[in-house]
Rosetta silent file (secondary structure, phi, psi, omega in degrees, C-alpha in Angstrom):
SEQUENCE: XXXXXXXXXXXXXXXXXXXXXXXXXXXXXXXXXXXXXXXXXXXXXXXXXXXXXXXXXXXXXXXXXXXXXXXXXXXXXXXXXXXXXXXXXXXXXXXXXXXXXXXXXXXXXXXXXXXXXXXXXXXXXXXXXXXXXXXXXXXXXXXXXXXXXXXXXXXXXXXXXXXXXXXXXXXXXXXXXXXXXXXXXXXXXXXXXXXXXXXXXXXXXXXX
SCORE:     score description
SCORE:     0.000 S_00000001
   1 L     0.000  128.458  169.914  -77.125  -77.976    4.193 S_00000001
   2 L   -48.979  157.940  174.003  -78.605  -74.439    2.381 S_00000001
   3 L  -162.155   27.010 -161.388  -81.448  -75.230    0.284 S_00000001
   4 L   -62.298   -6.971  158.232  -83.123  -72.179   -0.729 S_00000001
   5 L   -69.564  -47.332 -179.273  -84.914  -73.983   -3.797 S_00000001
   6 L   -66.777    6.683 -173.790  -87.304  -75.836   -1.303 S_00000001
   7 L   -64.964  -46.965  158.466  -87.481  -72.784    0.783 S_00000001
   8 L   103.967  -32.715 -144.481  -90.976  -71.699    0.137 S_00000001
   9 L  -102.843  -52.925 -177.373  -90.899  -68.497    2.176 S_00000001
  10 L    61.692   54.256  174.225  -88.169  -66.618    0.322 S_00000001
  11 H   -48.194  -53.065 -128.265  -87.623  -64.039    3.486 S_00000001
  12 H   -75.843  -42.021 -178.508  -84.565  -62.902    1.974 S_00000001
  13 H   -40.030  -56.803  168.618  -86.939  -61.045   -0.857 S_00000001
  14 H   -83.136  -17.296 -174.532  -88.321  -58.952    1.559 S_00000001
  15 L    68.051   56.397  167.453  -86.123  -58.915    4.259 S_00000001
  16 L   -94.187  116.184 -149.759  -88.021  -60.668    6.991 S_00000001
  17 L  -127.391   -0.567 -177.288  -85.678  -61.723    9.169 S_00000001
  18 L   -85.281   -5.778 -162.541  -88.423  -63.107   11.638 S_00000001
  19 L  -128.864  -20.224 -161.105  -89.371  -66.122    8.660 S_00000001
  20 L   -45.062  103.699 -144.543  -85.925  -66.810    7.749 S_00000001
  21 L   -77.107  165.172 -161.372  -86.341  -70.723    8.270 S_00000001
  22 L   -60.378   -5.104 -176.365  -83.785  -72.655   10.498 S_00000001
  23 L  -138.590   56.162  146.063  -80.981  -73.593    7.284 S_00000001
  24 L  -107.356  125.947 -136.568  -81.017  -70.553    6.134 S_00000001
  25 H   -53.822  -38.873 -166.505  -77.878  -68.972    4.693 S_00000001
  26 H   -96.071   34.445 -162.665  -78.458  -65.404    6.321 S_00000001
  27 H  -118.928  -72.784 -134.115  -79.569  -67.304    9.296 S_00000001
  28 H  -116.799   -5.457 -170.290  -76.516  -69.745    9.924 S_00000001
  29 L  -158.543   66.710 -142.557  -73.340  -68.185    7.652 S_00000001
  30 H   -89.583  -56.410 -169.663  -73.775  -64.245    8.367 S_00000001
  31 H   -51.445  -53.416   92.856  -70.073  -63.978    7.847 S_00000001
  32 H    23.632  -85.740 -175.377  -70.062  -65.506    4.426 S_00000001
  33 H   -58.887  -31.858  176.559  -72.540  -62.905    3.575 S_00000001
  34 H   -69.664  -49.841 -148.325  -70.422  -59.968    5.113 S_00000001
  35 H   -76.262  -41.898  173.092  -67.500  -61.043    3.414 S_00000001
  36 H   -51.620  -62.589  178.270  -69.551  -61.058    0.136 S_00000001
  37 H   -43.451  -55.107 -171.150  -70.678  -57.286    0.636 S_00000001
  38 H   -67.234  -46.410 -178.949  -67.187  -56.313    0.883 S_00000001
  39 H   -47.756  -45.200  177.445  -66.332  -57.968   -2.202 S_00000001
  40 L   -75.250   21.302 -177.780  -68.653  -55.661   -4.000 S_00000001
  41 L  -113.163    0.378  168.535  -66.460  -52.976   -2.644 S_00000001
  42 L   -83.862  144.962 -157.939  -63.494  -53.838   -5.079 S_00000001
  43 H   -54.997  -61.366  171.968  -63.907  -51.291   -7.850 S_00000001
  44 H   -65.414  -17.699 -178.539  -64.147  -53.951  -10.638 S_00000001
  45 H   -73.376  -50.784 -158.797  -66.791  -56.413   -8.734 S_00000001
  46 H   -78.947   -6.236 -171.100  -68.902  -53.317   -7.585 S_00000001
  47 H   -71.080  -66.083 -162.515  -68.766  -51.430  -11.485 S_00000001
  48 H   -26.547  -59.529 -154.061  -69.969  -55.068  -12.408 S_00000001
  49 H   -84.978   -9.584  168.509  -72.954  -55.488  -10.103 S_00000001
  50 H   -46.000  -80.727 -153.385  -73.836  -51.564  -10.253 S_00000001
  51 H   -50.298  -36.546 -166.956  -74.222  -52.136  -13.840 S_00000001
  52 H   -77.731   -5.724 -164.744  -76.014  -55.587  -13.754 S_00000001
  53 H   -90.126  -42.256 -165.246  -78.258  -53.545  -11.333 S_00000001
  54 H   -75.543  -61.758  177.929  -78.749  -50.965  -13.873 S_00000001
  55 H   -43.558  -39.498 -179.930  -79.790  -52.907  -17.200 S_00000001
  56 H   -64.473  -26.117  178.686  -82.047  -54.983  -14.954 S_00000001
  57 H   -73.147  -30.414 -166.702  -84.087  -51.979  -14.000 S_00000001
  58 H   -81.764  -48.159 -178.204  -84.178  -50.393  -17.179 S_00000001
  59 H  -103.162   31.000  176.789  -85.012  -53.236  -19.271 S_00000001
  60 L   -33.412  111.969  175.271  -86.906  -54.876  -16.953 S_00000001
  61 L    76.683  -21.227 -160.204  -89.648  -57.110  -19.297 S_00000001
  62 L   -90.258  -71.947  179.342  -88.650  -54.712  -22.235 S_00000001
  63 L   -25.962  111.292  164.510  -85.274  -55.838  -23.238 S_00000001
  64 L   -56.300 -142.047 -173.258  -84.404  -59.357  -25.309 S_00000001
  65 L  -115.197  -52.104 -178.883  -81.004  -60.809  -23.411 S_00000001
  66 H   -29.169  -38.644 -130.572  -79.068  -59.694  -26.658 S_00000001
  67 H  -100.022  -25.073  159.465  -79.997  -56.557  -25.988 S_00000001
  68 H   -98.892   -3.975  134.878  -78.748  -56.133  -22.213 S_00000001
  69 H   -68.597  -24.777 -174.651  -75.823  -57.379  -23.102 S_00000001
  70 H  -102.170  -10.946 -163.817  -74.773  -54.987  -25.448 S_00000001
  71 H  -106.015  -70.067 -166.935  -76.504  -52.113  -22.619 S_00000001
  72 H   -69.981  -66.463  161.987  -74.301  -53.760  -19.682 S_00000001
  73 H    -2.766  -65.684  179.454  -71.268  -54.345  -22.231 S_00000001
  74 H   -52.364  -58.198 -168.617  -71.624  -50.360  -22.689 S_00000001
  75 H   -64.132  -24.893 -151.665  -72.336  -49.001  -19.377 S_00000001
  76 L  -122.586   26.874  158.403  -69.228  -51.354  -17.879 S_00000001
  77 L    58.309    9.775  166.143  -66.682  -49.731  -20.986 S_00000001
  78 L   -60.182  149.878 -164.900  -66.799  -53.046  -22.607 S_00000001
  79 L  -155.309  -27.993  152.273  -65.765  -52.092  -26.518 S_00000001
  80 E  -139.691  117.986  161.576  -64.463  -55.733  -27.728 S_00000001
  81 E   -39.180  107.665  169.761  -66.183  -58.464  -27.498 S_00000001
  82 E   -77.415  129.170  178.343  -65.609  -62.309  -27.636 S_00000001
  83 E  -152.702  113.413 -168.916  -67.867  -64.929  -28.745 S_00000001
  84 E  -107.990   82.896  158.585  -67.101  -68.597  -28.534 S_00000001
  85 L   -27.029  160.115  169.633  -69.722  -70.004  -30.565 S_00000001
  86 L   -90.178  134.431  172.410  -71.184  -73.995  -31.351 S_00000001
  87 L   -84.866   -9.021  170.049  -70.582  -75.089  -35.131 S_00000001
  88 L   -91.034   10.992  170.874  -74.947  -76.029  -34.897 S_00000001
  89 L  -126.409   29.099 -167.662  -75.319  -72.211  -34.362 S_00000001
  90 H   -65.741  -41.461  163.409  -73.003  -70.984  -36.539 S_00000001
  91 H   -64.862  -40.878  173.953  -75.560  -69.017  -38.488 S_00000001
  92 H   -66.682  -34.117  169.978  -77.273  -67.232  -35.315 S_00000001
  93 H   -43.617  -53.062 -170.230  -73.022  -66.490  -34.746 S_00000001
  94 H   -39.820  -72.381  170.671  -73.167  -64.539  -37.974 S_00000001
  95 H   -40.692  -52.313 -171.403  -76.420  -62.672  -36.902 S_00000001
  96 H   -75.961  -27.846  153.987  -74.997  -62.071  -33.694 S_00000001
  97 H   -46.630  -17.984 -177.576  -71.791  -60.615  -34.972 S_00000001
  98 H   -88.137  -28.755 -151.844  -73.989  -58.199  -36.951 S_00000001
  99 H  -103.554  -27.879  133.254  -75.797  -57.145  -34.443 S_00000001
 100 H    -7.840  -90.173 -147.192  -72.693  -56.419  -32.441 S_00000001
 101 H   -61.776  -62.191  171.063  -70.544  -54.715  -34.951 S_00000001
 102 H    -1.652  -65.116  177.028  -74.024  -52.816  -35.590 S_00000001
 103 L   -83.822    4.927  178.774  -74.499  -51.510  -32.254 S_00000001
 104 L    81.586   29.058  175.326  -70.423  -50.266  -32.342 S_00000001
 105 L  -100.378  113.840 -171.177  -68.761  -53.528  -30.845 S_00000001
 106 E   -84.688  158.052 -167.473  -65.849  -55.032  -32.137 S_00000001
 107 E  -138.747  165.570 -164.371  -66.370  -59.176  -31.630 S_00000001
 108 E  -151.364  103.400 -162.988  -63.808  -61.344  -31.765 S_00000001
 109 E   -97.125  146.174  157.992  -65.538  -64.996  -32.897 S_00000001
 110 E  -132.822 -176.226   63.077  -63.914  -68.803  -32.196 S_00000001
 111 L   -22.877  161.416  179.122  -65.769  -71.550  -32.855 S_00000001
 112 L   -70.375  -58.549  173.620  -65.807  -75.026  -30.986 S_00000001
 113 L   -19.788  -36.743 -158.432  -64.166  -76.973  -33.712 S_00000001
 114 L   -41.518  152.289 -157.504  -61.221  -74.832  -34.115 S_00000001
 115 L    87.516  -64.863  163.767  -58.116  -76.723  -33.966 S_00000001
 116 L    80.154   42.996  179.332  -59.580  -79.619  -35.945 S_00000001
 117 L   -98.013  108.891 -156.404  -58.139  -82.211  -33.380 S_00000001
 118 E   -66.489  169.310 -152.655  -59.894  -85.564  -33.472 S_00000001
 119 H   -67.984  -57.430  173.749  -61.838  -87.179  -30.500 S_00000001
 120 H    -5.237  -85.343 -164.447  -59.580  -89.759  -30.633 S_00000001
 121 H   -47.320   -8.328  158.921  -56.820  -87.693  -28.426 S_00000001
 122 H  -102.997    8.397  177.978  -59.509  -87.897  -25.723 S_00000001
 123 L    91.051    8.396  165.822  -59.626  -91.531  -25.566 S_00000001
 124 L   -64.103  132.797 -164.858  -62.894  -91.585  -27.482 S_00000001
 125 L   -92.381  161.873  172.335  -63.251  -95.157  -29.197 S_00000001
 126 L   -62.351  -42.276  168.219  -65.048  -94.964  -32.754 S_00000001
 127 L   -50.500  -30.822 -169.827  -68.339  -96.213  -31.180 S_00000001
 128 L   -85.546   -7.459 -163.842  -68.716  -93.488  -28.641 S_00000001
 129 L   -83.150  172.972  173.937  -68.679  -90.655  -31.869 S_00000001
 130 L   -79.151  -31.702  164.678  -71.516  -89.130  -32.756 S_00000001
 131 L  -108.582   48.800  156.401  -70.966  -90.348  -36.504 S_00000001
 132 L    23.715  163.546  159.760  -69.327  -93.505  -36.049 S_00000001
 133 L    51.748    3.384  173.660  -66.561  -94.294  -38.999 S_00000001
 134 L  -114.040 -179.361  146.954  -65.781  -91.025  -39.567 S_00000001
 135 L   -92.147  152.226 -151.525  -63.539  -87.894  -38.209 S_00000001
 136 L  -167.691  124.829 -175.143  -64.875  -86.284  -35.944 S_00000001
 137 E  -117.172  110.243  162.939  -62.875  -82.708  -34.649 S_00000001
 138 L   -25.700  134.535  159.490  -63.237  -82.673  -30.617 S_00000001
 139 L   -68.400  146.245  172.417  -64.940  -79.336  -29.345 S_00000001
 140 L  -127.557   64.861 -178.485  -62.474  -77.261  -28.057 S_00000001
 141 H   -57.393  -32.488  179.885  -62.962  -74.808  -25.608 S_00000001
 142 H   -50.737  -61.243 -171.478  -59.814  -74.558  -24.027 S_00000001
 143 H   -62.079  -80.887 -171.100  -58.362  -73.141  -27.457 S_00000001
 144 H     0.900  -70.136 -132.323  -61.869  -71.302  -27.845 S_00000001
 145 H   -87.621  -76.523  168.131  -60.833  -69.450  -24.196 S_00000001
 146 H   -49.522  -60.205  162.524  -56.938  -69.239  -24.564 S_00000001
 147 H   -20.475  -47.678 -154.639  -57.760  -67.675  -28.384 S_00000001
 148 H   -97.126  -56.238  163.949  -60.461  -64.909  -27.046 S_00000001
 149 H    -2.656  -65.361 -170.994  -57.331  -64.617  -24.204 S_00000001
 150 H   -72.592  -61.477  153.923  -54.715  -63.973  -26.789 S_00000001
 151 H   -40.507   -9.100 -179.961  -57.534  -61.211  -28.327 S_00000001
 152 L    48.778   52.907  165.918  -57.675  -58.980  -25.146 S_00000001
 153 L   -69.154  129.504  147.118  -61.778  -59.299  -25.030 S_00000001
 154 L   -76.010   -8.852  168.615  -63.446  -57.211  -22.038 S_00000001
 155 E  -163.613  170.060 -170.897  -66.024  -59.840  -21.891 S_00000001
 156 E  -135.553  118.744 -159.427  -66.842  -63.451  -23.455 S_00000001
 157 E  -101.952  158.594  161.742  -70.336  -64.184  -24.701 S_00000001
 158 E  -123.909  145.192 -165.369  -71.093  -67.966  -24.823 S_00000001
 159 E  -128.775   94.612  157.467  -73.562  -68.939  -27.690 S_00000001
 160 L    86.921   -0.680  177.640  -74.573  -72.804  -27.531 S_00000001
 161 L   -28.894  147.826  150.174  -71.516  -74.321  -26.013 S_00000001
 162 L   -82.491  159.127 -177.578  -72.475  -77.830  -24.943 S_00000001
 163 L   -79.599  143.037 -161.932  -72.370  -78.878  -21.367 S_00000001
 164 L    92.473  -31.132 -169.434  -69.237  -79.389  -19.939 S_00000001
 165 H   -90.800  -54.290  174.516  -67.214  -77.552  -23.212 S_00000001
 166 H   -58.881    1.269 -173.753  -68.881  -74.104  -21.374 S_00000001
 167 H  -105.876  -53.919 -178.974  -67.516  -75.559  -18.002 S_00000001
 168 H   -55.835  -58.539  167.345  -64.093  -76.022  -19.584 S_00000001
 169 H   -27.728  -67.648 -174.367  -64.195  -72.319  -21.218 S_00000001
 170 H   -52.936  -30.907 -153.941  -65.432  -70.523  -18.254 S_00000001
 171 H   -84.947  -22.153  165.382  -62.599  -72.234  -16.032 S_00000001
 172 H   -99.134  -23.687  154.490  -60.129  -70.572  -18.879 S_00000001
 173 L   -52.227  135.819 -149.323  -61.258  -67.575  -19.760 S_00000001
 174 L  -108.847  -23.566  159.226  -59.072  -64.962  -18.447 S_00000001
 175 L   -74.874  146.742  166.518  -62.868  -61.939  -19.289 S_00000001
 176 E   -50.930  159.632 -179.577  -65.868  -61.746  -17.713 S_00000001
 177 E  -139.883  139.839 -171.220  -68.249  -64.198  -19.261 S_00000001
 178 L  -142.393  154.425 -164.880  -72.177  -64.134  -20.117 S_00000001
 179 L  -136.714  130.521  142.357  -74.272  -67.111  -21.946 S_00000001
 180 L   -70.465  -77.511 -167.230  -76.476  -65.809  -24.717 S_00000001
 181 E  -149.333  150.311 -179.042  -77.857  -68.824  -25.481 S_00000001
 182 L  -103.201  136.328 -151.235  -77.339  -72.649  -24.314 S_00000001
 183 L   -91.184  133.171  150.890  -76.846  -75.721  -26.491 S_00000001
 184 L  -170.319  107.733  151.894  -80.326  -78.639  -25.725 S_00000001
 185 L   -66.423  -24.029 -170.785  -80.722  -79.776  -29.195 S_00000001
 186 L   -87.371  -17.192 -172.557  -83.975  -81.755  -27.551 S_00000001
 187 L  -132.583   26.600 -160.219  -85.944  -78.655  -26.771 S_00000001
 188 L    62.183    4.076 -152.893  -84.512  -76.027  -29.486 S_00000001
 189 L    95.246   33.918 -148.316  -82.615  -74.530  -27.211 S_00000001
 190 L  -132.813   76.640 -175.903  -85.231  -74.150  -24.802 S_00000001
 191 L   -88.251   -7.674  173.184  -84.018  -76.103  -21.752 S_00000001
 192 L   -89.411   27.165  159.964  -86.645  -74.594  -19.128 S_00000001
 193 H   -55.938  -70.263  160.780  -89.173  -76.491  -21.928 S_00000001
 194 H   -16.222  -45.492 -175.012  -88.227  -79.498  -19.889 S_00000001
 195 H   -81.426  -50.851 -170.472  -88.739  -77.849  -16.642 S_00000001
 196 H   -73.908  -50.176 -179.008  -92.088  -76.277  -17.627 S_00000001
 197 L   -93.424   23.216 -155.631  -93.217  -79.354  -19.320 S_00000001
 198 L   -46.487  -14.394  161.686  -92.063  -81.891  -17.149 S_00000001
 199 L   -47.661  -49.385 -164.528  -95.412  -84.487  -18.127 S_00000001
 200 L   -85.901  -33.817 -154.760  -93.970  -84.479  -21.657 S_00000001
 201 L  -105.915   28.474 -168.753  -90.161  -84.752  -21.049 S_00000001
 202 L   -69.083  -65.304 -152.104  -90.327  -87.449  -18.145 S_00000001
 203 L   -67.742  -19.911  167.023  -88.990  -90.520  -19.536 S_00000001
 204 L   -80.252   -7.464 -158.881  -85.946  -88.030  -20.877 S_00000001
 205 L   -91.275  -38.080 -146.767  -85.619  -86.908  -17.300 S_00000001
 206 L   -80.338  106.764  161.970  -85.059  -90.231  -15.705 S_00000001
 207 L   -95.356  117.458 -169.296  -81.145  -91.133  -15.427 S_00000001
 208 L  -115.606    0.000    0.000  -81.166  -94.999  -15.795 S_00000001
């Protein structure tokens, strides 16, 4: 089995081909890797990774993420945008629609909520809600997805989705797709906090 977090050597950086260790991908699945180069030789994959090539160089350290998005968005003729938003970010949606339209983007917004269809229709009992005794409108990514679909976006930002509702989205979205920012209400949105602080965040870490 590949493992290239535990690799330690990281050949591949330099292109040492003398260190690669014994499970290593360009070691043991050459072919795999061939077949990948050639991929970047269809017009739209190779525009993509040109581009992703370019914004990384230029705004290497400089750049916020917004801001090489709207740089690769350009260089790769993107011109309207999608962005299927969280209803707990709904105000950084605003901001980020400004900063869009701002920069000459047209956006195209959904929210999760959208739909209004209660949890219920997923076989959630009232105890499992988040707010017990209430309605409660299911996130909905699927519509989110199918919606920005129906819109003709050239790409689909994701802003705070929760995990699993970005796993449904991505699998429907018919545009390229890029995450802005990631839903962890426990760390602000910060989810390498966790990672960085792992002393602090053990006992959250732990699946019992």
């Amino acid at each position: 089995m590949i493992n290239c977090a535990k690799c330690g050597i990281y050949s591949c950086y330099i292109k040492d081909a003398e260190k690669f260790p014994a499970n290593c991908p360009m070691r043991n699945h050459n072919d795999l890797i061939e077949e990948a180069a050639a991929a970047y030789r269809d017009e739209v994959t190779g525009s993509l990774a040109y581009n992703s090539a370019r914004v990384e160089a230029t705004g290497y350290g400089n750049w916020p993420r917004i801001r090489e998005i709207m740089e690769f968005s350009r260089r790769s003729g993107f011109k309207k945008l999608g962005l299927a938003f969280c209803v707990g970010l709904r105000r950084e949606a605003l901001e980020v629609t400004k900063i869009f339209e701002d920069n000459g983007f047209q956006v195209a917004s959904v929210m999760c909520k959208t739909g209004s269809r209660p949890k219920e229709e997923l076989g959630i009992k009232d105890e499992e809600k988040v707010r017990p005794g209430r309605f409660e409108a299911m996130c909905n990514p699927v519509a989110q997805a199918m919606l920005l679909n129906k819109e003709l976006t050239d790409m689909n930002i994701l802003l705070g989705l929760c995990v699993g509702h970005d796993t449904l989205f991505i699998k429907y979205s018919r545009a390229p797709i890029t995450v802005l920012a990631v839903k962890d209400r426990a760390t602000g949105h910060n989810p390498l906090a966790a990672v960085y602080a792992t002393h602090y965040f053990n006992k959250k870490l732990k699946i019992t």
